[in-house]
PDB file with one MODEL, atoms N, CA, C and O in Angstrom:
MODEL        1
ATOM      1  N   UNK A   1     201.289  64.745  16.428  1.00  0.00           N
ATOM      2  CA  UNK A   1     201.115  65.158  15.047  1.00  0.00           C
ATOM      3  C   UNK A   1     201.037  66.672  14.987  1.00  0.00           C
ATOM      4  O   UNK A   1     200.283  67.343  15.692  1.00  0.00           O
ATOM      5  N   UNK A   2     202.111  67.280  13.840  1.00  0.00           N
ATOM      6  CA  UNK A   2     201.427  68.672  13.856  1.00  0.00           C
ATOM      7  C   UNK A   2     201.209  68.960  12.631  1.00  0.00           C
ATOM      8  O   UNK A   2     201.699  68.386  11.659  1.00  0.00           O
ATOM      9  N   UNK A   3     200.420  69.919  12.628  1.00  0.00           N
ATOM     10  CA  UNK A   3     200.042  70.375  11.423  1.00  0.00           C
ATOM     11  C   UNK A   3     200.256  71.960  10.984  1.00  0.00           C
ATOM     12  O   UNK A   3     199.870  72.883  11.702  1.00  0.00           O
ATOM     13  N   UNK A   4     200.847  72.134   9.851  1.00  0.00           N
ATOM     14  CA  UNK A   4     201.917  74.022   9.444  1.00  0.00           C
ATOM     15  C   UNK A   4     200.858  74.131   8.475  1.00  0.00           C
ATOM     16  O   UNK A   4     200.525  73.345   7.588  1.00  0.00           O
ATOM     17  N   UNK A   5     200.118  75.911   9.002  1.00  0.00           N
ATOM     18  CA  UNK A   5     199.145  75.911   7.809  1.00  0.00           C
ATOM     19  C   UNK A   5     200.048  77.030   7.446  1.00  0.00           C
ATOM     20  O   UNK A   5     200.715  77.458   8.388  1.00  0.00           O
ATOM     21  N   UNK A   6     200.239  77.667   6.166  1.00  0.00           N
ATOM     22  CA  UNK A   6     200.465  78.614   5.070  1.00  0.00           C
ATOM     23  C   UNK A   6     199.471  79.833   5.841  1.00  0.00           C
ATOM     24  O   UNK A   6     199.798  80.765   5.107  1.00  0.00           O
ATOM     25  N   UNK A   7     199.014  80.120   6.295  1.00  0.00           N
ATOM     26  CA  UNK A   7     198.294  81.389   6.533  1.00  0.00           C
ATOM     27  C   UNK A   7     198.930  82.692   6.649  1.00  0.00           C
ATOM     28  O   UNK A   7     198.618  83.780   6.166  1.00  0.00           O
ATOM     29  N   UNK A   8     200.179  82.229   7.623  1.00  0.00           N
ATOM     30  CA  UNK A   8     200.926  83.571   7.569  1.00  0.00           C
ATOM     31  C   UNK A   8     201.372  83.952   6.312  1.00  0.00           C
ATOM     32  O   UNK A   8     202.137  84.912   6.409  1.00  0.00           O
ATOM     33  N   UNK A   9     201.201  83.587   5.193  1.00  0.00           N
ATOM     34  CA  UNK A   9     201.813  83.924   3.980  1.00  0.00           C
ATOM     35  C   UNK A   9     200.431  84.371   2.873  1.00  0.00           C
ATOM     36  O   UNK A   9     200.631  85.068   1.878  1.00  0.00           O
ATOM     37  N   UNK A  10     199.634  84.067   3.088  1.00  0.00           N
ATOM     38  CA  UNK A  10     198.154  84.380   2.567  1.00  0.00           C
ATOM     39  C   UNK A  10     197.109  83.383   2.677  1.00  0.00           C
ATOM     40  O   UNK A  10     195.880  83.447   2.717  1.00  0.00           O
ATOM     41  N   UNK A  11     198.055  82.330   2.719  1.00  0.00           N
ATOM     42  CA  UNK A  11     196.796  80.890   2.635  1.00  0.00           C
ATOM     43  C   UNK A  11     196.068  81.279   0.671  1.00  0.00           C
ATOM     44  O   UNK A  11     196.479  81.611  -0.441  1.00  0.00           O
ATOM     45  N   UNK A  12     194.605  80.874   1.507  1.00  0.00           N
ATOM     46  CA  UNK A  12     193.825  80.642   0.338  1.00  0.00           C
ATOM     47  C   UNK A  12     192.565  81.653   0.486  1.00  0.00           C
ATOM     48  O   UNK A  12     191.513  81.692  -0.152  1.00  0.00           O
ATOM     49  N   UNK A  13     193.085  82.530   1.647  1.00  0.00           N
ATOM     50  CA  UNK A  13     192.066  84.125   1.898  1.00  0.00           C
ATOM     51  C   UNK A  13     191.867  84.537   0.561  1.00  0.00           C
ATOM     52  O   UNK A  13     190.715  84.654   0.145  1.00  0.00           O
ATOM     53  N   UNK A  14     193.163  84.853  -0.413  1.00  0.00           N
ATOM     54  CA  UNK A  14     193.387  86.062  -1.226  1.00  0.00           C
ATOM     55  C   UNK A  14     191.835  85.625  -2.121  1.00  0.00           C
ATOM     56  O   UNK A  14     190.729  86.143  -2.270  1.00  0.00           O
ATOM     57  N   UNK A  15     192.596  84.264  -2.610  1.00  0.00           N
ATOM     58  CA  UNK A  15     192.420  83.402  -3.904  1.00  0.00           C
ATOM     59  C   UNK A  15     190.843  83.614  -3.658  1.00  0.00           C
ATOM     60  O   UNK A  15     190.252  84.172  -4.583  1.00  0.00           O
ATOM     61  N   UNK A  16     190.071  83.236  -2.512  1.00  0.00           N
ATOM     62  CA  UNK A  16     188.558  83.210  -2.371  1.00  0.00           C
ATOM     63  C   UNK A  16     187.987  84.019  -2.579  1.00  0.00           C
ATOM     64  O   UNK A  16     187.033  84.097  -3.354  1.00  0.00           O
ATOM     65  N   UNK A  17     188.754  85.322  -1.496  1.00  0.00           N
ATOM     66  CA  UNK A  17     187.956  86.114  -1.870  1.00  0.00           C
ATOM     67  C   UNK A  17     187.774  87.142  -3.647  1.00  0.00           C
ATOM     68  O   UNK A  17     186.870  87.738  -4.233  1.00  0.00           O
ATOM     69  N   UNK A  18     188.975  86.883  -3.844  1.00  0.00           N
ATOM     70  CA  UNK A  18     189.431  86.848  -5.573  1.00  0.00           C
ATOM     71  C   UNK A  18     188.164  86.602  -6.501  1.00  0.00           C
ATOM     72  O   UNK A  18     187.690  87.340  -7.365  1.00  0.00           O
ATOM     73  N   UNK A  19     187.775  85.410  -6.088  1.00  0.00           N
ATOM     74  CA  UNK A  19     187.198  84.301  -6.808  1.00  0.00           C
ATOM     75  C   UNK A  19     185.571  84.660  -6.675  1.00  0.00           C
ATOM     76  O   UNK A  19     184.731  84.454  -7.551  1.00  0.00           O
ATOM     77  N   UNK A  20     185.312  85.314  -5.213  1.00  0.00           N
ATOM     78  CA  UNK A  20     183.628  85.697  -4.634  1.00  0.00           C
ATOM     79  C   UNK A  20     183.548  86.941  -5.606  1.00  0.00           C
ATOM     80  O   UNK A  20     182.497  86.884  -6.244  1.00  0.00           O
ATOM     81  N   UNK A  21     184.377  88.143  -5.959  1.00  0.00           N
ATOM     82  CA  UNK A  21     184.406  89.053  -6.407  1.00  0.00           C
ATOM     83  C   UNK A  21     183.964  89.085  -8.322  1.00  0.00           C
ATOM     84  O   UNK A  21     183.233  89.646  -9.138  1.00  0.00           O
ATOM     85  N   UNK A  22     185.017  88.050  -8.190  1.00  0.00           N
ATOM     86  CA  UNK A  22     184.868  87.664 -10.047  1.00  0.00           C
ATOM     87  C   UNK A  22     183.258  87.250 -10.385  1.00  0.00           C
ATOM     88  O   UNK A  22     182.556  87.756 -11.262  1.00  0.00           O
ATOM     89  N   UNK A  23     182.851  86.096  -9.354  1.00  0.00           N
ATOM     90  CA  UNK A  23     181.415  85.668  -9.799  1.00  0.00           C
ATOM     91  C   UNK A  23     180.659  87.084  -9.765  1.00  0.00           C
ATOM     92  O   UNK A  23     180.287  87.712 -10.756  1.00  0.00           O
ATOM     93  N   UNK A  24     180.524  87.420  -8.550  1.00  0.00           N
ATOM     94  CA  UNK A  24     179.491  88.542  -8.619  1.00  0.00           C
ATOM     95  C   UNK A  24     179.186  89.579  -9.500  1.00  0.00           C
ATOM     96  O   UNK A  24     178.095  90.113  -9.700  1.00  0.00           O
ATOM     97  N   UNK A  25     180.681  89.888 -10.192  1.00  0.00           N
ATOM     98  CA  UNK A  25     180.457  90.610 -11.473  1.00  0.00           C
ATOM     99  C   UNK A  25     180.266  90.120 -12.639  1.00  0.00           C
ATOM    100  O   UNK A  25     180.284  91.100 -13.385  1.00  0.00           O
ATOM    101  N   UNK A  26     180.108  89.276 -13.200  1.00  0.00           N
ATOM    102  CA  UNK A  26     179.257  87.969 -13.888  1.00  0.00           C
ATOM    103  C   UNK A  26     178.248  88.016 -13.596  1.00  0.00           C
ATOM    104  O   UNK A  26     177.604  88.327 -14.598  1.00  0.00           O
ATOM    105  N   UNK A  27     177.397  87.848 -12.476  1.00  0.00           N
ATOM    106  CA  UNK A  27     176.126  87.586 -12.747  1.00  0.00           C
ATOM    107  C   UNK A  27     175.743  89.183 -12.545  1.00  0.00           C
ATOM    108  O   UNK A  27     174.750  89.380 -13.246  1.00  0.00           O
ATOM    109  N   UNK A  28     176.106  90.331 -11.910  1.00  0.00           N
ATOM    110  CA  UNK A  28     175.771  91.569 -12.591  1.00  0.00           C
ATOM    111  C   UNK A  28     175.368  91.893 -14.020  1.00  0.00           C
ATOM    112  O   UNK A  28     174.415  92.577 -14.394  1.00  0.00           O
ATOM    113  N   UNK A  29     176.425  91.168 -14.851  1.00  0.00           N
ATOM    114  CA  UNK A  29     176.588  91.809 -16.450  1.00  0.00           C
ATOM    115  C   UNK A  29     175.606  90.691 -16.993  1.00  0.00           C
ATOM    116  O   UNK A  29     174.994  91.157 -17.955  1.00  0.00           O
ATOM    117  N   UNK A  30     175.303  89.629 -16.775  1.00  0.00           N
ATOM    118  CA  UNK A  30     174.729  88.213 -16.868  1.00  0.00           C
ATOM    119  C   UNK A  30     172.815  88.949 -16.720  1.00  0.00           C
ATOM    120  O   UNK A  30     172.361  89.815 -15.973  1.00  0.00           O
ATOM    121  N   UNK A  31     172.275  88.259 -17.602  1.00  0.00           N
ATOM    122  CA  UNK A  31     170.776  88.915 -17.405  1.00  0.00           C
ATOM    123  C   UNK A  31     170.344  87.085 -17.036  1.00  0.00           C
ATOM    124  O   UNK A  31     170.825  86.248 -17.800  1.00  0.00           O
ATOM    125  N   UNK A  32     169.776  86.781 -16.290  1.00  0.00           N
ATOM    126  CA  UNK A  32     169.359  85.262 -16.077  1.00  0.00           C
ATOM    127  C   UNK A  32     167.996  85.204 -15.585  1.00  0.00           C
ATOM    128  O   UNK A  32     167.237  85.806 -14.826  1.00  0.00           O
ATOM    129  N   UNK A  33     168.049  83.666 -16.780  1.00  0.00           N
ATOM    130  CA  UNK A  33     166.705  83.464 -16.811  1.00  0.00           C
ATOM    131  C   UNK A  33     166.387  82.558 -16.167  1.00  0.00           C
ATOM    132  O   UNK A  33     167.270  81.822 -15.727  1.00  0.00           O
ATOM    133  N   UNK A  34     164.874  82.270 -15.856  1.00  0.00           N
ATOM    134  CA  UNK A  34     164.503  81.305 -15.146  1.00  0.00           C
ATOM    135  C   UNK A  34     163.099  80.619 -16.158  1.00  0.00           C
ATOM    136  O   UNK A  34     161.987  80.179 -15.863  1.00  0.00           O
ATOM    137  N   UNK A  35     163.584  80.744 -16.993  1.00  0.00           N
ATOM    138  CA  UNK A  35     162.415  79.917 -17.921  1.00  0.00           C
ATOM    139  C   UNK A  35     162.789  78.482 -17.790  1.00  0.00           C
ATOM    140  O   UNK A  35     162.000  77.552 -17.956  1.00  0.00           O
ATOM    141  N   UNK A  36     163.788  78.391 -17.545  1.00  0.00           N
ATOM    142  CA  UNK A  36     164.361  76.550 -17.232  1.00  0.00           C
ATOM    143  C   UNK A  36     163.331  76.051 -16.045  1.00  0.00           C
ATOM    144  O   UNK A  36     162.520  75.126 -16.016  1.00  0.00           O
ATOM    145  N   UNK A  37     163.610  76.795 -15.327  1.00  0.00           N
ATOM    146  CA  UNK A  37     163.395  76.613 -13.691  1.00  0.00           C
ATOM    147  C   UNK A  37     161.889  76.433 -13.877  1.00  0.00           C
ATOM    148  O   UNK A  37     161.320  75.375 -13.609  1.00  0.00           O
ATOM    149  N   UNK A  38     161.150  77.740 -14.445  1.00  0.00           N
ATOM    150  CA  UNK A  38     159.591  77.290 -14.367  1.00  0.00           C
ATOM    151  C   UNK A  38     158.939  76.289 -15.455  1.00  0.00           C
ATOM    152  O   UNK A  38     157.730  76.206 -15.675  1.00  0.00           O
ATOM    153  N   UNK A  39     159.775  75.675 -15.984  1.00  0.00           N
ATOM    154  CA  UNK A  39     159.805  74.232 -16.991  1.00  0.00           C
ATOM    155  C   UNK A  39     159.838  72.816 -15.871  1.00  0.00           C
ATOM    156  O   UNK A  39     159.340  71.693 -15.952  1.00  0.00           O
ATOM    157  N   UNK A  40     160.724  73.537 -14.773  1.00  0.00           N
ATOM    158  CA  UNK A  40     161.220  72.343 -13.637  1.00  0.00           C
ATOM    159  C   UNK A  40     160.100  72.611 -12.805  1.00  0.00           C
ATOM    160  O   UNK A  40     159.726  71.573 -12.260  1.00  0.00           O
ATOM    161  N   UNK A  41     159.439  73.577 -12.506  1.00  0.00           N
ATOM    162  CA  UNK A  41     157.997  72.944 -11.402  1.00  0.00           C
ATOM    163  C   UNK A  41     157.306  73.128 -12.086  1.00  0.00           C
ATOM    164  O   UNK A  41     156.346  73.474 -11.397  1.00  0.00           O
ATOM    165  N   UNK A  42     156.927  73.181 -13.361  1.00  0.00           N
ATOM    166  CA  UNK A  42     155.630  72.518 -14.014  1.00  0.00           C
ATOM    167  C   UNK A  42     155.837  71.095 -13.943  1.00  0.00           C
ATOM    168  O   UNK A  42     155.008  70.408 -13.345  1.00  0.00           O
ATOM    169  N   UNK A  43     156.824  70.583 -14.473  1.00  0.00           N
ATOM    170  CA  UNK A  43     157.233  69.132 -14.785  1.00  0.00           C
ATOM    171  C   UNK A  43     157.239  68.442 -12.876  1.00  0.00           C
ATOM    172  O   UNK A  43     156.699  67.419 -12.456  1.00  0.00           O
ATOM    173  N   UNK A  44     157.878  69.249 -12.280  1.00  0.00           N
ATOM    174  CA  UNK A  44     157.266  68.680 -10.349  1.00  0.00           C
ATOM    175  C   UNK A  44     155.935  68.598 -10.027  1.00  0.00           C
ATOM    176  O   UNK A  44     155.382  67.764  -9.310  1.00  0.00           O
ATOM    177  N   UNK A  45     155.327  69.812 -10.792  1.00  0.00           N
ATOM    178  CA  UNK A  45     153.888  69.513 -10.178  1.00  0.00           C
ATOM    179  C   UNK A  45     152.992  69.062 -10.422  1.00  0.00           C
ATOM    180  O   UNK A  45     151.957  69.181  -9.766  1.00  0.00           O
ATOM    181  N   UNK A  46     153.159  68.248 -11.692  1.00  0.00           N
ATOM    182  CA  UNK A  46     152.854  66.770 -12.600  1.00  0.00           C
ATOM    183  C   UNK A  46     152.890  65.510 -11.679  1.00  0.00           C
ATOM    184  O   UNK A  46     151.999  64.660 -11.686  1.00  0.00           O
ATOM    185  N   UNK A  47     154.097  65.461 -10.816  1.00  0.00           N
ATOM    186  CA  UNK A  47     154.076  64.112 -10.009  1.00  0.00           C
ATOM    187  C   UNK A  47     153.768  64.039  -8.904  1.00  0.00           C
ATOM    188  O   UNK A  47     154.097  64.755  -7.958  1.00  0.00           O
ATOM    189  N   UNK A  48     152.901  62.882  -8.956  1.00  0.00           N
ATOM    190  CA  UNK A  48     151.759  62.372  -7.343  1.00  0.00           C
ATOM    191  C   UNK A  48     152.854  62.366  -6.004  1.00  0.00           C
ATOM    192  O   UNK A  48     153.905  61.761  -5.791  1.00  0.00           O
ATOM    193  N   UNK A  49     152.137  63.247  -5.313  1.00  0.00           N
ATOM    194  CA  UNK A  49     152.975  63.264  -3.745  1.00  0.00           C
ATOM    195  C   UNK A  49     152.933  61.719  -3.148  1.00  0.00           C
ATOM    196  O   UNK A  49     153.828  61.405  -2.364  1.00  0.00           O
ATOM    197  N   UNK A  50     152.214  61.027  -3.395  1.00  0.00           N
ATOM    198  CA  UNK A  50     152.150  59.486  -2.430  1.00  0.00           C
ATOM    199  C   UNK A  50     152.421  58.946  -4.036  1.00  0.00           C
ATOM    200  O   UNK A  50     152.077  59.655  -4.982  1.00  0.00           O
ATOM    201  N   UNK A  51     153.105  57.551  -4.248  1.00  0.00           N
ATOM    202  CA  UNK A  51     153.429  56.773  -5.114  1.00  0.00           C
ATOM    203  C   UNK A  51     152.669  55.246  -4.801  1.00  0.00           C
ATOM    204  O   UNK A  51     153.296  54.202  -4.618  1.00  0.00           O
ATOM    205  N   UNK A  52     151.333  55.363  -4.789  1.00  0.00           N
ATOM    206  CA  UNK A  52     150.578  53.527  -4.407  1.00  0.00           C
ATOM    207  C   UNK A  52     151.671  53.256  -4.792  1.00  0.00           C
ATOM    208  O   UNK A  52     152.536  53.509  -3.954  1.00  0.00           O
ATOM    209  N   UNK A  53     152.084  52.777  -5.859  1.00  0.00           N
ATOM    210  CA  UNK A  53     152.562  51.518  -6.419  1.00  0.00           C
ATOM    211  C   UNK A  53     154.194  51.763  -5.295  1.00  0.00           C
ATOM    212  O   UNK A  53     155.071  51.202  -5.952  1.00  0.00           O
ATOM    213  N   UNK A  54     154.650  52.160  -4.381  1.00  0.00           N
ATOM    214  CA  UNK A  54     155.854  51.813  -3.688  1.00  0.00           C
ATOM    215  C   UNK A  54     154.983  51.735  -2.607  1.00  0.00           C
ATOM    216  O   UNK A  54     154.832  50.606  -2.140  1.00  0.00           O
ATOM    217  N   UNK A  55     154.376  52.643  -2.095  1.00  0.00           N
ATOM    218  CA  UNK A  55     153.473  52.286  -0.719  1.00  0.00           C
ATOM    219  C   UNK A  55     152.910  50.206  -0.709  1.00  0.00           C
ATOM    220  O   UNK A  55     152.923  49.372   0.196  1.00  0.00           O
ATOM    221  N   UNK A  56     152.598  50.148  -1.822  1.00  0.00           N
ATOM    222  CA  UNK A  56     151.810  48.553  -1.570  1.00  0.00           C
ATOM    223  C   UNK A  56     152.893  47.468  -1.940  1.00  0.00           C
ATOM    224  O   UNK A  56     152.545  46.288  -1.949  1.00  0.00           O
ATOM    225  N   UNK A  57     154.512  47.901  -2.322  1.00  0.00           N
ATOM    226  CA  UNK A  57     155.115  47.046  -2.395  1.00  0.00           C
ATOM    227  C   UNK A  57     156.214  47.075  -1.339  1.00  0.00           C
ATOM    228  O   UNK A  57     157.145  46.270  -1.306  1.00  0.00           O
ATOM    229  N   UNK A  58     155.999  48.206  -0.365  1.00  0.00           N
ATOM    230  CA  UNK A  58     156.512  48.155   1.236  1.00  0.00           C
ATOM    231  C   UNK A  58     155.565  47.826   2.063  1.00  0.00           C
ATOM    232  O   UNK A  58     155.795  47.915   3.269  1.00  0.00           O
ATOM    233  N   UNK A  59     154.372  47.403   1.628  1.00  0.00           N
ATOM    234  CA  UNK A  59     153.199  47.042   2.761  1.00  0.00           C
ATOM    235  C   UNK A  59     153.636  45.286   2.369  1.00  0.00           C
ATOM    236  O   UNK A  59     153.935  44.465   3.235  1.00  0.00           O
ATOM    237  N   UNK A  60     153.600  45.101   1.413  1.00  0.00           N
ATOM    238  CA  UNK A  60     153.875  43.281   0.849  1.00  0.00           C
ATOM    239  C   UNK A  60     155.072  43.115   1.165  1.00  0.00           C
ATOM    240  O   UNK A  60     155.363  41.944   1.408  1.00  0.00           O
ATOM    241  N   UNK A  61     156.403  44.335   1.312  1.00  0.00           N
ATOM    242  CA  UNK A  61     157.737  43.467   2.038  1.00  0.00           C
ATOM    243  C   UNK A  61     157.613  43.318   3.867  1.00  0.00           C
ATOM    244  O   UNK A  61     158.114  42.365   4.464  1.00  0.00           O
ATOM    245  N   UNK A  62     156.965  44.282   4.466  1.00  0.00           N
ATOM    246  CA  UNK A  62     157.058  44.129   5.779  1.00  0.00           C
ATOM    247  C   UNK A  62     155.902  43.174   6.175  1.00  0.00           C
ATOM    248  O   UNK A  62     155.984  42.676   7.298  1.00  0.00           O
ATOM    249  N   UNK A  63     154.797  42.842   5.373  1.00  0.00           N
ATOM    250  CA  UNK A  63     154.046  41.761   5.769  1.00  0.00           C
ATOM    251  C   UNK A  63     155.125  40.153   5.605  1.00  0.00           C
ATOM    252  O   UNK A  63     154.781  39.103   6.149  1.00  0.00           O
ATOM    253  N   UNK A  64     156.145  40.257   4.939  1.00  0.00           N
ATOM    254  CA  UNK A  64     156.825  38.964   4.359  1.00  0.00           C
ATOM    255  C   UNK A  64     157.441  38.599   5.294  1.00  0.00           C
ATOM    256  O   UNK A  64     158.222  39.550   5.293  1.00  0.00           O
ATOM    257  N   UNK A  65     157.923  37.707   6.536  1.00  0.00           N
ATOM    258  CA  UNK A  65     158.668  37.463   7.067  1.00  0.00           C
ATOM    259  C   UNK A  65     159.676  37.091   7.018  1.00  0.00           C
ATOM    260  O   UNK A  65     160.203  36.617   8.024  1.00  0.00           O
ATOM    261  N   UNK A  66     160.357  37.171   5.767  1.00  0.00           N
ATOM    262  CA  UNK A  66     161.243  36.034   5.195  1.00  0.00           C
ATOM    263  C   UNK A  66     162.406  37.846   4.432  1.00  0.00           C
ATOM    264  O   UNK A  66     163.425  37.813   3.742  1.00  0.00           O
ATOM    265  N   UNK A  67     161.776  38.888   4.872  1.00  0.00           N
ATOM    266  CA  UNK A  67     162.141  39.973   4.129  1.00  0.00           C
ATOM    267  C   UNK A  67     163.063  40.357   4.960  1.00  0.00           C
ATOM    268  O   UNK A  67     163.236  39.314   5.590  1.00  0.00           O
ATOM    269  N   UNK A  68     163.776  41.118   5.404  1.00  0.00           N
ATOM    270  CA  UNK A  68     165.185  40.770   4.528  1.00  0.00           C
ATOM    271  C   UNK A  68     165.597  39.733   4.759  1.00  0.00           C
ATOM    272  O   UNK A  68     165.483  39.260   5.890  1.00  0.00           O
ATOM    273  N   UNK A  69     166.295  38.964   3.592  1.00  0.00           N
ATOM    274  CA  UNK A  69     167.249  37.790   3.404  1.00  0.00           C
ATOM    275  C   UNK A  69     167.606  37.510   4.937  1.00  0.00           C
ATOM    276  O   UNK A  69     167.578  38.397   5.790  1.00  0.00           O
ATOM    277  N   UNK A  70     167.996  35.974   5.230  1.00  0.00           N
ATOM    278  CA  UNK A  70     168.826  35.853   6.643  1.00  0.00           C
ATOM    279  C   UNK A  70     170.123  36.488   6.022  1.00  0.00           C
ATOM    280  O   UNK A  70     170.549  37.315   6.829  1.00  0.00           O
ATOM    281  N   UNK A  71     170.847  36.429   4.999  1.00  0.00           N
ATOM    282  CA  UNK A  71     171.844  36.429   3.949  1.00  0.00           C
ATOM    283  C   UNK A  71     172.485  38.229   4.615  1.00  0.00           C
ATOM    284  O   UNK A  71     173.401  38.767   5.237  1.00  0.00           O
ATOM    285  N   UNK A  72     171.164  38.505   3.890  1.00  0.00           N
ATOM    286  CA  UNK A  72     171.366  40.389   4.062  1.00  0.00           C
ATOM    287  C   UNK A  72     171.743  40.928   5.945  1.00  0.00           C
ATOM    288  O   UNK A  72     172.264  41.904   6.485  1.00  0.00           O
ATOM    289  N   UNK A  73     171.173  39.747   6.357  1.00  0.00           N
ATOM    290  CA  UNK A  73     171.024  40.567   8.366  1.00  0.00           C
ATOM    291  C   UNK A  73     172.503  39.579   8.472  1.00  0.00           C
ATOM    292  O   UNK A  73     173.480  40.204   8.883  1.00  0.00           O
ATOM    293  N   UNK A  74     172.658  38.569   8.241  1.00  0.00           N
ATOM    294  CA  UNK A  74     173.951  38.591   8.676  1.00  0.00           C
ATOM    295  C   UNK A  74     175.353  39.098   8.197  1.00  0.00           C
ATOM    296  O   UNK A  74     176.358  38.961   8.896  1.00  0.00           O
ATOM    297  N   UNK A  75     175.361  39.737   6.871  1.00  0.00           N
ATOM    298  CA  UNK A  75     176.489  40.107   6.578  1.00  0.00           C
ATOM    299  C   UNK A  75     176.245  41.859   6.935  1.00  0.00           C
ATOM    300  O   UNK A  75     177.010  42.629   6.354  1.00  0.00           O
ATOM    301  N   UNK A  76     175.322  42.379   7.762  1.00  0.00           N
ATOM    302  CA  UNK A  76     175.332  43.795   8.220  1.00  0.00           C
ATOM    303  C   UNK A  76     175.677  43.304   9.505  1.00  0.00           C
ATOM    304  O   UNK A  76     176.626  43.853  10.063  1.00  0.00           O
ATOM    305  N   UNK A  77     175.031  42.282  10.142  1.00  0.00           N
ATOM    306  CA  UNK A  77     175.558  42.310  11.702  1.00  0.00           C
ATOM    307  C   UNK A  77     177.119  42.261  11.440  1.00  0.00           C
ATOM    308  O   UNK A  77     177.634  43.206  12.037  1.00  0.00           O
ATOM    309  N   UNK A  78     177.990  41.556  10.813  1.00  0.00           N
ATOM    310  CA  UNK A  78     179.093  41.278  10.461  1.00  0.00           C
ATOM    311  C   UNK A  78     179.930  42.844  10.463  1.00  0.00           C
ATOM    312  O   UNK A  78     180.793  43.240  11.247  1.00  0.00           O
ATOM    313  N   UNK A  79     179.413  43.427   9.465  1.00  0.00           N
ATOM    314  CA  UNK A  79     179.788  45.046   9.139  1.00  0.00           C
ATOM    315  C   UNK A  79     179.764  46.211  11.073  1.00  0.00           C
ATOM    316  O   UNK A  79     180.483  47.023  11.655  1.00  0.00           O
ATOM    317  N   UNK A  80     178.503  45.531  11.271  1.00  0.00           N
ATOM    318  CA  UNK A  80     178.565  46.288  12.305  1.00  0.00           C
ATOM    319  C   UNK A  80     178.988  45.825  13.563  1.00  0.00           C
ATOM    320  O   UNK A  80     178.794  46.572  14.522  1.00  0.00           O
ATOM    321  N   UNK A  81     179.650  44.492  13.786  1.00  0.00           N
ATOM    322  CA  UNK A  81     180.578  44.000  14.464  1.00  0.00           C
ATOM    323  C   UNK A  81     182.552  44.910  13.995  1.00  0.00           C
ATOM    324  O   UNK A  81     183.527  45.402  14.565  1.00  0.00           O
ATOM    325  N   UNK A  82     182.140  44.658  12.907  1.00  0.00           N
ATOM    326  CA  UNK A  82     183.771  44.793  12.568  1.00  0.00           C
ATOM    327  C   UNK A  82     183.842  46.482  13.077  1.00  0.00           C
ATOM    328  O   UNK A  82     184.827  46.783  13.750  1.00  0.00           O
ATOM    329  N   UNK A  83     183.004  47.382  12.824  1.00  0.00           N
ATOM    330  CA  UNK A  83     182.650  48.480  13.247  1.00  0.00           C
ATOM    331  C   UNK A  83     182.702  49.066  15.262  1.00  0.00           C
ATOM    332  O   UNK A  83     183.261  49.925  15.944  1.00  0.00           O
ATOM    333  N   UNK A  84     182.204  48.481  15.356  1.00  0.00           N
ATOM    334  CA  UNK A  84     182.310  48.088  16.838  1.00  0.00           C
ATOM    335  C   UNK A  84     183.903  47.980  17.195  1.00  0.00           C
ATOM    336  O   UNK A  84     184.576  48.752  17.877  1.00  0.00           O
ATOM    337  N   UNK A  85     184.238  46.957  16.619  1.00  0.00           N
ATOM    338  CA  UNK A  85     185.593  46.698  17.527  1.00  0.00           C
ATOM    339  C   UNK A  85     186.480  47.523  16.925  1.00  0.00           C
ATOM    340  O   UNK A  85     187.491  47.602  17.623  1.00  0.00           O
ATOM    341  N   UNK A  86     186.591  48.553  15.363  1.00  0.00           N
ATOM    342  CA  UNK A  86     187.168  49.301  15.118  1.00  0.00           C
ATOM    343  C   UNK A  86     187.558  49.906  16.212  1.00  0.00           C
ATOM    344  O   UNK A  86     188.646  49.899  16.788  1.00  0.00           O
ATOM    345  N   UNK A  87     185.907  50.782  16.600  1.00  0.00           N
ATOM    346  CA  UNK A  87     186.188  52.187  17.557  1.00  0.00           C
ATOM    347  C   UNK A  87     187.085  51.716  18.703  1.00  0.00           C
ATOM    348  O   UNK A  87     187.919  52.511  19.136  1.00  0.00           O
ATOM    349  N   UNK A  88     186.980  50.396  19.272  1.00  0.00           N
ATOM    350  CA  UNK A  88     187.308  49.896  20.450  1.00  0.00           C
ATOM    351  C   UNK A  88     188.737  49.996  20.444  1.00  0.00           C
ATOM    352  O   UNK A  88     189.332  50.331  21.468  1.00  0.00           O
ATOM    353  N   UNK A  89     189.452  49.684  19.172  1.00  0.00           N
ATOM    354  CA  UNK A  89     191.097  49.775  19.153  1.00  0.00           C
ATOM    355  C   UNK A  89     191.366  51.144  18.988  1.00  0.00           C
ATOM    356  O   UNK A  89     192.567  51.295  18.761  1.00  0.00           O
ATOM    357  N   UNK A  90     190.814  52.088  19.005  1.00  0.00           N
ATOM    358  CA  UNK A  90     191.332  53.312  18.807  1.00  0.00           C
ATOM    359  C   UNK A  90     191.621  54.182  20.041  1.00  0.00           C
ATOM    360  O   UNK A  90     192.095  55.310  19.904  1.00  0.00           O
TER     361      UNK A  90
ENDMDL
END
């Protein structure tokens, strides 16, 4: 297999660096605010670092023996069979 890149002709150098130049003078002329942003960690630092209510309903699935489905473990062993013998033909 080969592969012809365009580089000797400019590629996509010009265009990028084109493109890095344009933003930067935008956000020069651009005055930006961050009143959004300190709206977004007030509203983060409102919510509880530990969540009980998921902690005690992963303590009640791994106490369940019956958790995951037989349903669910055999159609991943399946996935990760077919997976397996992928790599093997390659």
């Amino acid at each position: 297999m080969q592969i012809h890149t365009n580089l000797a002709s400019g590629g996509l150098n010009k265009v990028v660096g084109a493109e890095v130049k344009a933003r930067s003078a935008n956000l020069e002329k651009s005055q930006v605010s961050f009143a959004e942003s300190d709206s977004l960690d007030q509203s983060l630092s409102k919510i509880p670092d530990v969540r009980t209510e998921e902690i005690s309903r992963a303590r009640a699935l791994v106490a369940d023996p019956s958790y995951p489905p037989r349903e669910t473990i055999r159609r991943l062993s399946n996935l990760l069979a077919l997976e397996m013998v992928g790599r093997t033909e390659e």
